[in-house]
C-alpha positions in Angstrom: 96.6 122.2 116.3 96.2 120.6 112.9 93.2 122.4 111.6 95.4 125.4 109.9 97.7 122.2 108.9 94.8 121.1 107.2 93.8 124.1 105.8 97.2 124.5 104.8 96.8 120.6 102.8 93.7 121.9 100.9 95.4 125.5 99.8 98.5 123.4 98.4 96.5 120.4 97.3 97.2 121.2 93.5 100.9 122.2 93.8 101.7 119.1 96.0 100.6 116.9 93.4 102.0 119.2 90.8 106.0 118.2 92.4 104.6 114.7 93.5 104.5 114.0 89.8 108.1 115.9 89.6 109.0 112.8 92.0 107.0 109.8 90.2 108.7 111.4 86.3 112.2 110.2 87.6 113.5 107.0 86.8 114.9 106.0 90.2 115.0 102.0 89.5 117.3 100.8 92.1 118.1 97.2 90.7 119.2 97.9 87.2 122.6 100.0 86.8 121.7 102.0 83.9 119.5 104.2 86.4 122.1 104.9 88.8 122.3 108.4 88.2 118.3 108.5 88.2 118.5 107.1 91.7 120.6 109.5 92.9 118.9 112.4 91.0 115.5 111.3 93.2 117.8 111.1 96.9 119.4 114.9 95.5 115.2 115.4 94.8 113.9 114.9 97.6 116.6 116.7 100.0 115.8 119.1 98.5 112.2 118.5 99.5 113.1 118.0 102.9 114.7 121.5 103.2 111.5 123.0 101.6 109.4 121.6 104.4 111.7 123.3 107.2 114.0 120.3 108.1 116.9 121.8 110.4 119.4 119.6 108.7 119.4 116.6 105.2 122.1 114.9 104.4 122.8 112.5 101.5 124.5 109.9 102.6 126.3 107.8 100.2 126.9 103.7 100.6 128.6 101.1 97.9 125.5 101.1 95.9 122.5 103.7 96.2 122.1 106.9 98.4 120.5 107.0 102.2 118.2 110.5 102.5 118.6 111.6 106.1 116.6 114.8 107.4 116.3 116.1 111.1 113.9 118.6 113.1 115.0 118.6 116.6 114.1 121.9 117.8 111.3 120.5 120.3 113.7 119.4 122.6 115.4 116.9 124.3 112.0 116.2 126.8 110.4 115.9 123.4 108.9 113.0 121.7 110.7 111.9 118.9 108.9 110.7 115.9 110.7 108.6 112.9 109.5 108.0 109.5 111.4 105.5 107.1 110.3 104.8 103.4 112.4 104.2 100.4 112.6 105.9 96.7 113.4 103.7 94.6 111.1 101.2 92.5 110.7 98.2 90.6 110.8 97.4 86.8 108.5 98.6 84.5 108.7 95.2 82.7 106.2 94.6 80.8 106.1 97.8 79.3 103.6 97.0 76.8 101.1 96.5 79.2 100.9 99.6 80.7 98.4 102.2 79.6 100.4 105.1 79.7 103.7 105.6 80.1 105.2 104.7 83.6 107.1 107.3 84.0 104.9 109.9 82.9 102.2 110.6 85.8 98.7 110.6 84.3 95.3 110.9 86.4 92.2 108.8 85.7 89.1 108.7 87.2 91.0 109.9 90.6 93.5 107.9 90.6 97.4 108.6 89.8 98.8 106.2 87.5 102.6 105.9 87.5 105.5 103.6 88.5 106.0 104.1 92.7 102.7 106.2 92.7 101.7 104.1 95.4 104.7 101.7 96.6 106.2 103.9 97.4 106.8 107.7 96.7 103.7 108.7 96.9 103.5 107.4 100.7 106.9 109.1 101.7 106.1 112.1 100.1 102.7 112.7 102.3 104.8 112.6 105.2 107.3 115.2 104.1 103.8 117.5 102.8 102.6 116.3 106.5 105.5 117.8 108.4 105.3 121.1 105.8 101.6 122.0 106.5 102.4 121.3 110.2 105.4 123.9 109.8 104.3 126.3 107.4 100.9 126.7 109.6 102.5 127.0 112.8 106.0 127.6 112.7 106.9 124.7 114.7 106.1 120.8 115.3 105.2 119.6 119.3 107.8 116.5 119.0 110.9 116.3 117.0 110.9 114.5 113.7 113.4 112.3 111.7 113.6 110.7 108.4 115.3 108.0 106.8 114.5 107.0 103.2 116.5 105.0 101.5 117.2 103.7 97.9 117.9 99.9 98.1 114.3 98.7 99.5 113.1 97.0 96.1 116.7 95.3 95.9 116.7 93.8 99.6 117.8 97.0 101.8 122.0 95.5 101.4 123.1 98.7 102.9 120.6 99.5 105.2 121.2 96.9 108.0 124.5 98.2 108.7 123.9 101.9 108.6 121.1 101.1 111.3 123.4 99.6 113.1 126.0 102.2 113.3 123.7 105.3 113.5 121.6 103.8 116.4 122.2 107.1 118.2 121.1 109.3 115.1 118.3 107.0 114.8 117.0 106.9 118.5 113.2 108.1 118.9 110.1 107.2 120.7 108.2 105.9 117.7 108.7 104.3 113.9 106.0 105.4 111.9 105.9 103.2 108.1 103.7 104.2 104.9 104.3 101.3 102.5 101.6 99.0 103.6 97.7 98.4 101.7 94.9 99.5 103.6 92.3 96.2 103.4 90.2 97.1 101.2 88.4 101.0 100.0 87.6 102.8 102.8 88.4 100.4 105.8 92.1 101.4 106.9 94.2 99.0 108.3 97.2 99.1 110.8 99.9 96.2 109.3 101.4 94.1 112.2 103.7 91.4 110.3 105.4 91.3 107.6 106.8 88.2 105.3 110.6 88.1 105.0 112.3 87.2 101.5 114.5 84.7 100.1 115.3 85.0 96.1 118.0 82.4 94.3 118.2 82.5 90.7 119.4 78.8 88.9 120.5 77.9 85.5 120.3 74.1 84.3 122.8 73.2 81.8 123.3 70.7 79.4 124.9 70.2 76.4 128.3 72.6 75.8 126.2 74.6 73.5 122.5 74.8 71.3 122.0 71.8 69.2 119.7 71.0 66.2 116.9 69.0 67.2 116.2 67.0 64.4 120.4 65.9 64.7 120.1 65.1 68.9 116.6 65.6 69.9 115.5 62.4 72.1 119.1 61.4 73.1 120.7 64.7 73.9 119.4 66.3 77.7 117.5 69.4 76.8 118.2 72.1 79.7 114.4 73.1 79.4 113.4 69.9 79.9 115.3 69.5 83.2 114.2 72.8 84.3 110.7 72.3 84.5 111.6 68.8 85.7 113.8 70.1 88.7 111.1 73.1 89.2 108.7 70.6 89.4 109.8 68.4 92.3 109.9 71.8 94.5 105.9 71.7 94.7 103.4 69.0 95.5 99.6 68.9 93.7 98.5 69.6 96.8 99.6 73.6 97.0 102.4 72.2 99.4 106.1 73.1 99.3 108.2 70.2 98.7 111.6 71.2 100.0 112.5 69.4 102.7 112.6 70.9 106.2 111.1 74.3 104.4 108.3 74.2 106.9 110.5 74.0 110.3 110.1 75.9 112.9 107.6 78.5 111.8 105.7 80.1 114.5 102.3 79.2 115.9 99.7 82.8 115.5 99.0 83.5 118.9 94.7 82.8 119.8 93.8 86.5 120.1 95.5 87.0 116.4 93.6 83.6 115.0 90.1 85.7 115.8 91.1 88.9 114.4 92.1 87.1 111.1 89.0 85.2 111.2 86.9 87.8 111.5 88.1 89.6 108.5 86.4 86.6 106.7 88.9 84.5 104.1 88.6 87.0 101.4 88.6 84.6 98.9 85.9 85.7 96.7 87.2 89.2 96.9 90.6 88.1 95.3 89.2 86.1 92.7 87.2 88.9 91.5 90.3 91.3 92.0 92.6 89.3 90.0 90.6 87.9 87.2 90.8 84.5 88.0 88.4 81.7 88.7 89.7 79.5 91.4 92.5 79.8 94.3 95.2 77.3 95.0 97.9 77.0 97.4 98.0 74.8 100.8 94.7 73.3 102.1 93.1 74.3 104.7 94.3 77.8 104.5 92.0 81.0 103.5 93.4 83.6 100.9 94.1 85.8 103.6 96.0 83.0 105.6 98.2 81.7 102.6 98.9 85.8 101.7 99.3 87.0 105.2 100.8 83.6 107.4 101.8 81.2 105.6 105.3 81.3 103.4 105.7 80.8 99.5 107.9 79.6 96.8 107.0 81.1 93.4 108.8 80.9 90.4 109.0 84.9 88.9 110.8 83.8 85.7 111.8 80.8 83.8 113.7 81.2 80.5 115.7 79.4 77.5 116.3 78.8 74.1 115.0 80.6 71.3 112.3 83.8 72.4 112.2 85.7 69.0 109.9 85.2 66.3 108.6 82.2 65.2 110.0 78.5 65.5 114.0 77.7 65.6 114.2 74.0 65.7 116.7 73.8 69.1 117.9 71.9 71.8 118.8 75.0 75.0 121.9 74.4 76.5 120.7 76.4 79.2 117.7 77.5 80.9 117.1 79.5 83.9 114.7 80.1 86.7 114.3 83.2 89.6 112.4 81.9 92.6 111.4 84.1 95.5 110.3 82.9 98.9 108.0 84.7 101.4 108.7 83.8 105.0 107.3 83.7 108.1 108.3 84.2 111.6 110.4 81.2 113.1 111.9 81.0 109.0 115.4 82.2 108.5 116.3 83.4 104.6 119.5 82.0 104.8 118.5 78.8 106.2 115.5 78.9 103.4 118.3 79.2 100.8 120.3 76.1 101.8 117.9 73.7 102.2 116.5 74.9 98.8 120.6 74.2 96.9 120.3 71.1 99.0 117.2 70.1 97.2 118.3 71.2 93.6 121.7 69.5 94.5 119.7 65.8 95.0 117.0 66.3 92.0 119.2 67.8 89.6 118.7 65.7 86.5 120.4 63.2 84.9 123.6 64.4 82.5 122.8 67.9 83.3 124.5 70.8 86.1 122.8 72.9 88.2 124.5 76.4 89.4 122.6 78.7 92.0 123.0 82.7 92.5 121.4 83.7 96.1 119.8 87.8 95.7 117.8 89.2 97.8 116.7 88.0 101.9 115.1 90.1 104.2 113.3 88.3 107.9 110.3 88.5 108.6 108.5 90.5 111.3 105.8 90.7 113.8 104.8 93.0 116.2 102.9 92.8 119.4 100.3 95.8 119.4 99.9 96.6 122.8 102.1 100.0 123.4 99.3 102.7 123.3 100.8 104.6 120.0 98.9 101.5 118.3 95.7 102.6 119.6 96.8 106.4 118.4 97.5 105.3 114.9 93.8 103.4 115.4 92.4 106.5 117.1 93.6 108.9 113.7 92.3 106.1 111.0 88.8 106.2 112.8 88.5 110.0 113.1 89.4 110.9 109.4 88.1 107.6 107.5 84.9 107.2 109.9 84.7 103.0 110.2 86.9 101.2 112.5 90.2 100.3 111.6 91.7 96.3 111.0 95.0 94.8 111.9 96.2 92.9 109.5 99.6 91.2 108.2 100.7 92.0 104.9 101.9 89.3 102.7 104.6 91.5 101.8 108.6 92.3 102.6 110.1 95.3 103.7 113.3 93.4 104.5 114.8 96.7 107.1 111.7 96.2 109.6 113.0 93.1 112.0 116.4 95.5 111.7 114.8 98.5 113.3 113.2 95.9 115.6 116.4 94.7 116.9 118.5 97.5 116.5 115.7 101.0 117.6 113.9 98.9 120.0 111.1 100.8 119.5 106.9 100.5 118.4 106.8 100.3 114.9 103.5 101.4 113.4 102.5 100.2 109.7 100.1 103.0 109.2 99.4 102.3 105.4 97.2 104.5 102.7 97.6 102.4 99.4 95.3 99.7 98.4 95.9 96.1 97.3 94.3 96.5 94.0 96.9 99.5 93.2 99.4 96.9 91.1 102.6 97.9 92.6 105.4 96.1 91.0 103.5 95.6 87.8 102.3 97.4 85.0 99.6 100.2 85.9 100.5 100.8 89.2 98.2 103.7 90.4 97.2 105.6 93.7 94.2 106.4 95.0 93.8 110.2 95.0 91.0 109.8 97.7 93.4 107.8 100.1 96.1 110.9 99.5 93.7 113.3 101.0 92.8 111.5 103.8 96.0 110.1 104.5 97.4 113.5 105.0 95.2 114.4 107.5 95.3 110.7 109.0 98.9 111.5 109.9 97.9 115.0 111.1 95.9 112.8 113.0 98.2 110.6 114.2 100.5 113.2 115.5 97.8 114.7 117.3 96.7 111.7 119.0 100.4 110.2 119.7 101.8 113.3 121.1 98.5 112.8 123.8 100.0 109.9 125.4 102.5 112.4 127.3 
């Protein structure tokens, strides 16, 4: 069944990556409203995609802020299986732009790898499934279960419109299966299937002081300077220890089940692996925990951004009215986002310093997920990694967010496999961010694979 789709895949290699680059040139950056139109330009894209590959029917479906990309292939029937795919469009920043080495929007390969913003996280991934269900079509003019897809244009801003249209389009949305590409493999050549996710909480707070900029020479040392009381506040939120200091931050979170303890500590704690990875030549965070553990298990509070007074040139002799932080949290199961949130205004509220205000702007939350692995299309999605990459395949968490998962969870009530092809060296969301051209050939036929194996189970 898959070899002509194969064959197909190797034909077309050059002209796939010829309009994947078409995809990666446009500008779709969901969280800054200059790019609106580019955000819709890549949803208007990639129907058109959809169409190309044989979809029955696409649909563009507009909500209050960026565009859901609906496509359906139903023509196996109703005693069919039905197979969904979800992935998103849109992309981060490109922020610092000096640092990148060519320009992020202008795809570039080196040394096998394709270097451009959402190469891997997460175009690139979406795309091989549309390409998937093309070779499947073009090859042999029909598909042995039905196939849907929903990809949407909010993921890097927190999915806001997604929860609802899940909720409302459970019927459009019903399958057998949820099949995910926006995961990291573990490491080159050893696949991994993801089963938990980390939610997201993000507030953003600005510390104010005087009514405006002062000259430091006139008020310095009597006057509250708004720097000074941000790294003050930011400070209490974090112990020496690696610890989060919020109160109550740690409630509630969900003991890992024994059989999950051995699988992680079998992988080893990966330690020495991410200090070579990142550059760096020690690890914190909470004791006792591996890298793996602190990435994959255990929740976060990071400061992404902290900014005041003068940032130009040289020295201006000032005392910052204001200054301003962004903090993001990474949750675990048995964590809420919104609970996160509160208790973390409750803490700025009683360390907030003295002869200064605090105000707080929630963003983005998303909860987190984890899935048992026992319904059998886990051991297909196992079954298809082994055959193509040759090594068994890990499970793994990912310290990650997609915040739609634990919707499709609650609201699909079906498996949900995080069959991932990208690697965790592949930068996404920073400067560089590349894709293994290796891992887009065999990811192809892994979910050639895949399909074969799942639609097996009868």
């Amino acid at each position: 069944m898959t070899s002509k789709a194969v064959d197909y895949l190797q034909a077309h290699r050059e002209a796939m990556l010829d309009e994947l680059n078409e995809f990666l040139k446009i500008k779709s950056v969901s969280s800054l409203s200059e790019h609106k139109a580019d955000v819709v330009e890549a949803a208007n894209w990639l129907e058109r995609q959809l169409l190309h590959a044989g979809m029955e029917k696409v649909e563009v479906i507009p909500t209050e802020k960026h565009p859901i990309v609906y496509g359906e292939w139903l023509k196996a029937g109703e005693d069919a299986k039905t197979i969904l795919i979800y992935g998103h469009y849109d992309v981060q920043p490109v922020d610092p732009l000096h640092l990148w080495e060519t320009e992020p929007f202008q795809p570039t390969v080196r040394d096998n790898k394709l270097y451009a913003r959402g190469a891997s996280d997460d175009k690139g991934q979406t795309f091989m499934h549309i390409k998937a269900v093309e070779a499947m079509l073009k090859s042999e003019g029909e598909l042995p279960f039905n196939v849907k897809f929903l990809i949407e244009g909010e993921e890097e801003i927190g999915s806001p419109n997604l929860d609802g249209f899940v909720e409302a389009e459970k019927e459009r949305l019903r399958s057998d299966v949820l099949v995910i590409s926006d995961t990291p493999m573990l490491e080159p050549g050893k696949p991994a299937i993801c089963t938990g996710l980390r939610g997201l909480a993000a507030i953003e707070l600005t510390v104010k002081g005087a009514k405006g900029d002062l000259h430091s020479g006139l008020y310095g040392g009597a006057v509250p300077n708004a720097l000074h009381g941000l790294v003050e506040l930011l400070g209490t939120m974090r112990s020496k220890d690696g610890d989060i200091a919020v109160p109550g931050f740690y409630e509630g979170i969900e003991a890992l089940a024994d059989e999950e303890k051995e699988s992680l500590a079998a992988l080893g704690s990966g330690d020495e692996s991410m200090k070579a990875e990142t550059g760096v030549s020690a690890l914190v965070g909470e004791k006792g925990y591996t890298s793996r553990e602190r990435t994959w298990i255990r929740p976060t509070l990071e400061f992404n951004g902290v900014f005041g007074g003068f940032q130009g040139e040289g020295v201006k002799t000032v005392i910052p009215a204001e200054a301003t932080a962004k903090i993001t949290c990474r949750l675990v199961p048995g964590q809420d986002p919104e609970d996160i949130l509160a208790k973390i205004e409750q803490h700025i509220e009683a360390n907030t310093p003295a002869g200064m205000s605090v105000t707080t702007q929630r963003h983005d939350t998303g909860k987190p997920f984890a899935a048992p692995v026992t319904d059998p299309a886990f051991a297909a999605a196992a079954r298809a990694y082994e055959k193509v990459y040759q090594t068994e395949v890990a499970y793994t968490r990912m310290g990650g967010s997609i915040p739609v998962v634990e919707t499709f969870d609650v609201q699909l009530n079906v498996p949900i496999i995080l069959m991932g092809f990208g690697l965790p060296s592949e930068n996404f969301h920073a400067p560089n961010e590349h894709f293994h051209l290796e891992n887009f050939d065999k990811g192809l036929e892994t979910i050639l694979a895949f399909w074969e194996e799942y639609n097996k189970l009868g």
